[in-house]
C-alpha distance (Angstrom), angle and dihedral (degrees) to the residues before:
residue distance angle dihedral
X1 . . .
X2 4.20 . .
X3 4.27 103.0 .
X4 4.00 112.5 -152.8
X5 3.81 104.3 -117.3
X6 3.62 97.1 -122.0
X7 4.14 95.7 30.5
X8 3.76 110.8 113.1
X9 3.39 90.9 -106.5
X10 3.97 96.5 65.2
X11 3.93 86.1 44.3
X12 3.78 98.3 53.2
X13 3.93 94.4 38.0
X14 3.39 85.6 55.4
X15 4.07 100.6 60.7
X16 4.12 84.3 39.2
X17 3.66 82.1 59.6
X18 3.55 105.1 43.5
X19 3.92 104.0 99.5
X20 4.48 80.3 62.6
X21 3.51 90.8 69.0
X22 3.86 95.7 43.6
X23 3.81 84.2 46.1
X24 3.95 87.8 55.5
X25 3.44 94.1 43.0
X26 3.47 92.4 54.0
X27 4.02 92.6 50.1
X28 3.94 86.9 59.9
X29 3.40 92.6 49.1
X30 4.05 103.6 49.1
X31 3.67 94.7 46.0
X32 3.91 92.1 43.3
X33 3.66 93.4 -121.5
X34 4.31 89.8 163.4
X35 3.65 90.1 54.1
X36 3.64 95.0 53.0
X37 3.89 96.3 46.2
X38 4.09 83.8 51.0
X39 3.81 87.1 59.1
X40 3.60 93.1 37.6
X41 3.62 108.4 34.3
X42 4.24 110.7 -159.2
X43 3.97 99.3 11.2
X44 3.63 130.1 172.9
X45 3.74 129.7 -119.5
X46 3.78 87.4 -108.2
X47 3.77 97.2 62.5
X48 3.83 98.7 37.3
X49 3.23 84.4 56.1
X50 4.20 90.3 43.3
X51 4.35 84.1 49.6
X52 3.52 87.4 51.0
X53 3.39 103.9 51.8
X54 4.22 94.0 40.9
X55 3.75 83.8 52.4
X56 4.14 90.1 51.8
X57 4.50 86.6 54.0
X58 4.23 83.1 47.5
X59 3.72 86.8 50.3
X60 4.06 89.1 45.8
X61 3.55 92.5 52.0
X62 3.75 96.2 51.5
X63 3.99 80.3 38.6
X64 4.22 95.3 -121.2
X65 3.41 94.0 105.6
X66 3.90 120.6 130.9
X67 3.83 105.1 -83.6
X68 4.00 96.5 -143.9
X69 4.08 97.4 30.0
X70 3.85 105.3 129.7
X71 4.04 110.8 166.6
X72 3.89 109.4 -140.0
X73 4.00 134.1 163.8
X74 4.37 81.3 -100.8
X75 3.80 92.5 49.9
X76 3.89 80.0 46.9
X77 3.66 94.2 47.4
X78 4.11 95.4 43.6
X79 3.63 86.0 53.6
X80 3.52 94.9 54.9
X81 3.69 99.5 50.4
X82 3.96 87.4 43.2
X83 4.18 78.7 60.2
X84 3.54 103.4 52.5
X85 3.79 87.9 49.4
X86 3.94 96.7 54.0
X87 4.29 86.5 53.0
X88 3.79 92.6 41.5
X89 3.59 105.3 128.5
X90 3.82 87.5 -125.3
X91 4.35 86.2 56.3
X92 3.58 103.9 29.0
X93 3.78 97.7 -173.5
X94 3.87 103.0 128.1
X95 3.84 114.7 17.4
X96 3.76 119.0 -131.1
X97 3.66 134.0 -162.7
X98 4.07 130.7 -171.7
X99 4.05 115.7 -91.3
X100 3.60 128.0 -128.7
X101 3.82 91.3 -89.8
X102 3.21 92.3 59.5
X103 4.08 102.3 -131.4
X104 3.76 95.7 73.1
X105 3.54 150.7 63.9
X106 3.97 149.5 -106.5
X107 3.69 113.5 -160.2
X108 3.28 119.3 -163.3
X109 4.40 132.8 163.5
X110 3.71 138.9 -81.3
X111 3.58 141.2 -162.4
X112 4.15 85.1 -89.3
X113 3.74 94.1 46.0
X114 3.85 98.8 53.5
X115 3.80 93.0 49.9
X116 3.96 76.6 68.1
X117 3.59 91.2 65.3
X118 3.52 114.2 92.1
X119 3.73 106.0 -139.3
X120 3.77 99.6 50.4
X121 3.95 118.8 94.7
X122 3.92 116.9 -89.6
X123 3.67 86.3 22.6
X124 3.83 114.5 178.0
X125 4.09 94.6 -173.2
X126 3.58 95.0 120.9
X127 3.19 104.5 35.2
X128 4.31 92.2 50.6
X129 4.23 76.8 58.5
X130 3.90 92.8 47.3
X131 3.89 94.0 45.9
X132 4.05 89.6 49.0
X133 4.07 98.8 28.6
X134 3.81 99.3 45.4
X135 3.27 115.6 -1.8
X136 4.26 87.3 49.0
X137 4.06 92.7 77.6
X138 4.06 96.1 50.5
X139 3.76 91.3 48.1
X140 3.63 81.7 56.7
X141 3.30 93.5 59.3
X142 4.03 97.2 53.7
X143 4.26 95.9 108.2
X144 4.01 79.9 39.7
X145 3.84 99.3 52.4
X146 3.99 84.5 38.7
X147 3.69 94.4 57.6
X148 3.69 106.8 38.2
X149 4.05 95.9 34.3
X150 3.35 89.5 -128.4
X151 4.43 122.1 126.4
X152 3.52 110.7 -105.1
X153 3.67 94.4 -119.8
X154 4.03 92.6 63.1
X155 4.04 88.8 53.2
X156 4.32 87.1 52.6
X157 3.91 99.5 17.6
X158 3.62 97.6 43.3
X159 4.18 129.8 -116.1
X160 3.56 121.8 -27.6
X161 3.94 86.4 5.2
X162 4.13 127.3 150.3
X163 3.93 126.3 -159.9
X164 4.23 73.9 -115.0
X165 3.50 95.1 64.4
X166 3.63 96.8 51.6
X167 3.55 97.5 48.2
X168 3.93 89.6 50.2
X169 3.97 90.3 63.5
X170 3.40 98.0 37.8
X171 4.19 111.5 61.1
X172 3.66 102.8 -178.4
X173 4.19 93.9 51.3
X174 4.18 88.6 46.5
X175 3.89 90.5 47.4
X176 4.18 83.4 50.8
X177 4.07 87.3 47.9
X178 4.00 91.3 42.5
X179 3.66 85.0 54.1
X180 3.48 97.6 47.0
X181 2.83 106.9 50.0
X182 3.68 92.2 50.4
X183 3.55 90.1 62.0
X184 3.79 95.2 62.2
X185 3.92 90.4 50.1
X186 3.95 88.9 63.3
X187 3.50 97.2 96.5
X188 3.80 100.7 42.2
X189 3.99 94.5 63.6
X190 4.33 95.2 88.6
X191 3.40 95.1 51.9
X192 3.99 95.2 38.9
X193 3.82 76.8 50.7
X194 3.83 93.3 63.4
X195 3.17 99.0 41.6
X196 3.85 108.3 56.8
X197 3.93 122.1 90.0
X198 3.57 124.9 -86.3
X199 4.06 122.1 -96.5
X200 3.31 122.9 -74.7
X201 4.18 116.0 -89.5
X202 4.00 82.3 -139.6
X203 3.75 103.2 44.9
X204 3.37 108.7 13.4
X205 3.75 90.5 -127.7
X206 3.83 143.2 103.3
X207 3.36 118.9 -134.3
X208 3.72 113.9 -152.4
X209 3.92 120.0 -174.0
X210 4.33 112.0 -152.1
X211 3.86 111.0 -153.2
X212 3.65 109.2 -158.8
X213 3.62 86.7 7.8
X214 3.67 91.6 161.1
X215 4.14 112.0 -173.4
X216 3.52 91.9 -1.2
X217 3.61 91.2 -108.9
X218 3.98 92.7 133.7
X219 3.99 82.3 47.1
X220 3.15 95.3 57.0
X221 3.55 106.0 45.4
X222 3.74 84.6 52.5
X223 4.16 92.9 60.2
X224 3.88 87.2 41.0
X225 3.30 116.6 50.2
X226 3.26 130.4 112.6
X227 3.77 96.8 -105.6
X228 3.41 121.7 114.8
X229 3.64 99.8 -119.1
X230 3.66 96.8 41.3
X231 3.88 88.5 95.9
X232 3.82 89.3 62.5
X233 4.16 93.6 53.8
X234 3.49 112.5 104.4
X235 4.73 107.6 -164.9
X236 3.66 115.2 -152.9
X237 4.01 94.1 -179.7
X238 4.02 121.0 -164.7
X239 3.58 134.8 -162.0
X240 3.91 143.3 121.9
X241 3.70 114.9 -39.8
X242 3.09 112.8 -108.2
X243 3.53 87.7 44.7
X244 3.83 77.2 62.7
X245 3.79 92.4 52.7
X246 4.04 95.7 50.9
X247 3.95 86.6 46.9
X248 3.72 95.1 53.3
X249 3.34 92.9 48.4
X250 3.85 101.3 46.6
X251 3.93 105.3 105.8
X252 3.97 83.1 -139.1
X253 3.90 86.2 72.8
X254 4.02 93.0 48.6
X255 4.34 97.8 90.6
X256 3.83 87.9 45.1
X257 3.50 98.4 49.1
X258 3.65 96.3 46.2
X259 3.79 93.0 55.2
X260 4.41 93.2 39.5
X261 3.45 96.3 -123.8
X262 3.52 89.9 119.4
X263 4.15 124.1 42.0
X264 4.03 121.6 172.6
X265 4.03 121.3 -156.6
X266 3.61 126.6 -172.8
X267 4.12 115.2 -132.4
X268 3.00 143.0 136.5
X269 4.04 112.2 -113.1
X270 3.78 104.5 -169.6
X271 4.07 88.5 58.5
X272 3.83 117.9 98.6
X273 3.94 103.0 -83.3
X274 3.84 84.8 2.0
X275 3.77 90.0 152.8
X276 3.46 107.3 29.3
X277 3.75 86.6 56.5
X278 3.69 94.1 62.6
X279 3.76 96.1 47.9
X280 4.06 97.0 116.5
X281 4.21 95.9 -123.8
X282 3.66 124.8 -122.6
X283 3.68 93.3 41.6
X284 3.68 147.5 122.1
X285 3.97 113.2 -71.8
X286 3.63 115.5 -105.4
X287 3.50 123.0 -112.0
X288 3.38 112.6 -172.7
X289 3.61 128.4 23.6
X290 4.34 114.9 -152.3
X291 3.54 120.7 -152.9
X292 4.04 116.1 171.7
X293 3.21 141.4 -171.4
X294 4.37 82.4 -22.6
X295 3.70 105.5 103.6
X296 4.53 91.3 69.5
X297 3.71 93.3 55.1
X298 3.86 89.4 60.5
X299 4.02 139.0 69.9
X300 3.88 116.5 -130.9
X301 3.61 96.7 -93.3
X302 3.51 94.5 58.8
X303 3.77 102.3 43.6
X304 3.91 84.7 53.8
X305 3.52 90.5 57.5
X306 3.77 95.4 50.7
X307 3.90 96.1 44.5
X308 3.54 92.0 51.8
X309 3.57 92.5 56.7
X310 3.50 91.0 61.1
X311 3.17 94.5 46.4
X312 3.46 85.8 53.5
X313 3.65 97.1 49.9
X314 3.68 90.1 47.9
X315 4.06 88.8 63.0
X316 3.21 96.7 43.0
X317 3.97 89.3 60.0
X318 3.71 87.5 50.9
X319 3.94 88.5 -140.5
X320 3.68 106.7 148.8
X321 3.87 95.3 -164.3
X322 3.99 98.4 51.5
X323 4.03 112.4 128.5
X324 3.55 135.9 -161.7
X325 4.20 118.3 -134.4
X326 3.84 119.9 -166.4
X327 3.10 123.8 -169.6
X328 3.94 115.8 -161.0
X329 3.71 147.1 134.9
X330 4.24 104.5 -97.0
X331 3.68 102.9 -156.4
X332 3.85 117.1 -159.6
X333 3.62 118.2 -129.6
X334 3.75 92.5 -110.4
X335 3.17 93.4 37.6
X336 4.36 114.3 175.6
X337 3.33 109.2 171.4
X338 4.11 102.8 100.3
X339 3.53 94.6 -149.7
X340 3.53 90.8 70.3
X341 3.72 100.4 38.5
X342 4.23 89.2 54.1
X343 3.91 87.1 50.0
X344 3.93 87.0 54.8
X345 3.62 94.1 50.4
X346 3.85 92.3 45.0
X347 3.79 94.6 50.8
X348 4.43 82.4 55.4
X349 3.51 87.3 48.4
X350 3.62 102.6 54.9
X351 3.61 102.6 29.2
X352 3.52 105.9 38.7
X353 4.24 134.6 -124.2
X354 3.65 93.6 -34.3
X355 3.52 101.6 47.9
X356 4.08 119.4 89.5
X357 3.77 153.6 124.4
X358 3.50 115.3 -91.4
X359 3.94 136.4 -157.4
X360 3.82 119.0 -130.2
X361 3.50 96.6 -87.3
X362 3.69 90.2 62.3
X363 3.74 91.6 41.8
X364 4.05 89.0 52.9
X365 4.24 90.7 42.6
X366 4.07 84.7 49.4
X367 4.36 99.1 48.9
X368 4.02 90.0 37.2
X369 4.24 85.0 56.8
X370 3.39 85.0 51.2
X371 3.84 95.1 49.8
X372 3.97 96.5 -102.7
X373 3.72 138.4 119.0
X374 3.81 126.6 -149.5
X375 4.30 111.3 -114.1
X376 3.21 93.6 -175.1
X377 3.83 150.9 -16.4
X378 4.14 127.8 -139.9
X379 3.86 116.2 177.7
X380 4.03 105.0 -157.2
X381 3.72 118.6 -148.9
X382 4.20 92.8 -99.7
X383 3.78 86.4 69.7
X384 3.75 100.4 -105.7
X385 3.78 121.8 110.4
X386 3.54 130.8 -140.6
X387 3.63 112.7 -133.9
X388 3.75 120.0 -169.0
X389 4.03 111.3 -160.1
X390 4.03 127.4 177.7
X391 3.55 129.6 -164.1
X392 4.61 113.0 -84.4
């Protein structure tokens, strides 16, 4: 049976099929398929598949290799047809052309492809592995969650269970989160740049305070950028403890821990005084307090409780030119774009009846609770918004 291309058939068969691609995506990603047609520009099925498997003995060696990879002519022959998918016209994530003999094909990358490379800028690499790895089962669960009114991380976490408390038992899948989610905070740093105070008169520093800071990597993007103040910014990054424990002992963290411009601290931030409590005493006042990509994994209640301790914490320190910067996605009430509307139903399905994206209205309602008023407001091209908030 031959399907129009536009016919409703195509159109519908296409969302029914949708999870295949990610699936394929995914395989190109785990076995690094983009980083071997950068070395080896135009390559054959036959020595992907011969990088792949000399990359699986390296792994071996250093004992990281896959446990249950076993190359065979089907693995082979999967692999191929999962190529000439990803540089169908219709998929265009690898780009293919004819070989000499005439009855196969050269693959080689595209602007798509090398964003799945995880050294480039604005890579997405780890978070294509989050979105398939961990995030894969609780989208499973969508008709699941829907009919029971239950989240979808009770039904595959257990009762009473968060995304959060999964990731804090299992180390390797909250290093893979950590990192992902540091790659979508990439193109936020400029403007999070221009929007935090000046130094201090007394120490020539700003001192910047992360909640839910995770790895650091926000942190340390912040003391190394290539702005001109950046060497003046000074990180002390929050979050659960044993996130805490994994970031101190990421070797990523080592240079900016030697030289202090990075500090972690373990606390708990929705507890009475929860971040006051953790401000090391005796120190410079902080002057901006960063909280990213937090406020959508939390129900009302709880994001009052959090913004209120930093408001707190910012009267405490008696600093009367601390700010507050959120960064969030601001959805419209008629909101289109599907992007968006798939990242609101994921945040309901992981976190339950309370968590949720909100619009600005609901953003404004939450910060005045708290005692705050919005400054100002700048949307960024990823679809998040930076909102900067000081104390009324």
């Amino acid at each position: 049976m031959s399907l129009a291309p536009d016919s409703p058939d195509a159109s519908l068969l296409q969302c029914i099929c949708g999870n295949w691609v990610q699936q394929a995506v995914y395989v190109l990603a785990k076995f690094h398929i983009p980083d071997i047609l950068h070395e080896k520009p135009k390559a054959s099925t036959q020595l992907i598949w011969k990088e792949i498997s000399e990359r699986q003995k390296a792994k071996e060696k250093a004992k990281s290799a896959d446990r249950d990879f076993s190359p065979s002519e089907f693995g082979e022959g999967l692999l191929e047809r999962v190529l000439l998918v990803m540089s169908s016209p219709h998929v265009g994530v690898l780009e293919r052309q004819k070989a000499e003999d005439g009855a196969s094909y050269l693959y080689s990358n595209t602007p798509l492809s090398n964003l799945l490379r995880p050294s480039v800028p604005r890579s997405l690499y780890h978070f294509c592995l989050l979105s398939t790895e961990v995030y894969g089962p609780l989208w499973s669960e969508l008709y699941g969650s829907i009919r029971s009114g239950v989240p979808a991380t009770e039904l595959v976490y257990g009762s009473g269970k968060h995304l959060y408390d999964y990731l804090e038992k299992h180390d390797q899948q909250s290093q893979l989160f950590d990192a992902a989610m540091a790659e979508l905070s990439q193109a936020a740093i400029e403007t999070l740049h221009s929007v935090l105070p000046k130094p201090s008169a007394e120490s020539g520093k700003v001192q910047v305070v992360d909640i839910g800071g995770g790895n650091g990597s926000l942190a340390r993007r912040l003391v190394s950028s290539s702005s001109e103040s950046s060497n003046s910014i000074r990180v002390l990054v929050l979050d659960r403890p044993d996130t805490v424990r994994r970031a101190l002992e990421n070797p990523v963290n080592t240079e900016v821990l030697s030289n202090a411009s990075v500090s972690f601290q373990g606390c708990d931030a929705f507890a009475p005084n929860g971040v006051s409590s953790a401000l090391p005493e005796g120190t410079q006042p902080v002057q901006a307090f960063i909280v990213k990509n937090v406020i959508h994994d939390w129900g009302d209640e709880d994001c009052v409780k959090l913004l209120s301790n930093v408001h707190a914490a910012m009267k405490q320190q008696q600093s009367s030119d601390s700010v507050l910067i959120i960064m969030e996605r601001l959805i419209r009430p008629t909101e289109e774009q599907p992007g968006l509307l798939f990242d609101a139903i994921f945040q309901r399905l992981i976190g339950g009846k309370g968590c949720k994206e909100r619009d600005g209205a609901a953003m404004k309602a939450l910060l005045e609770k708290a005692g705050f008023k919005i400054q100002a407001t700048h949307p960024l091209k990823s679809g998040h918004s930076i909102i900067v908030a000081v104390p009324e």
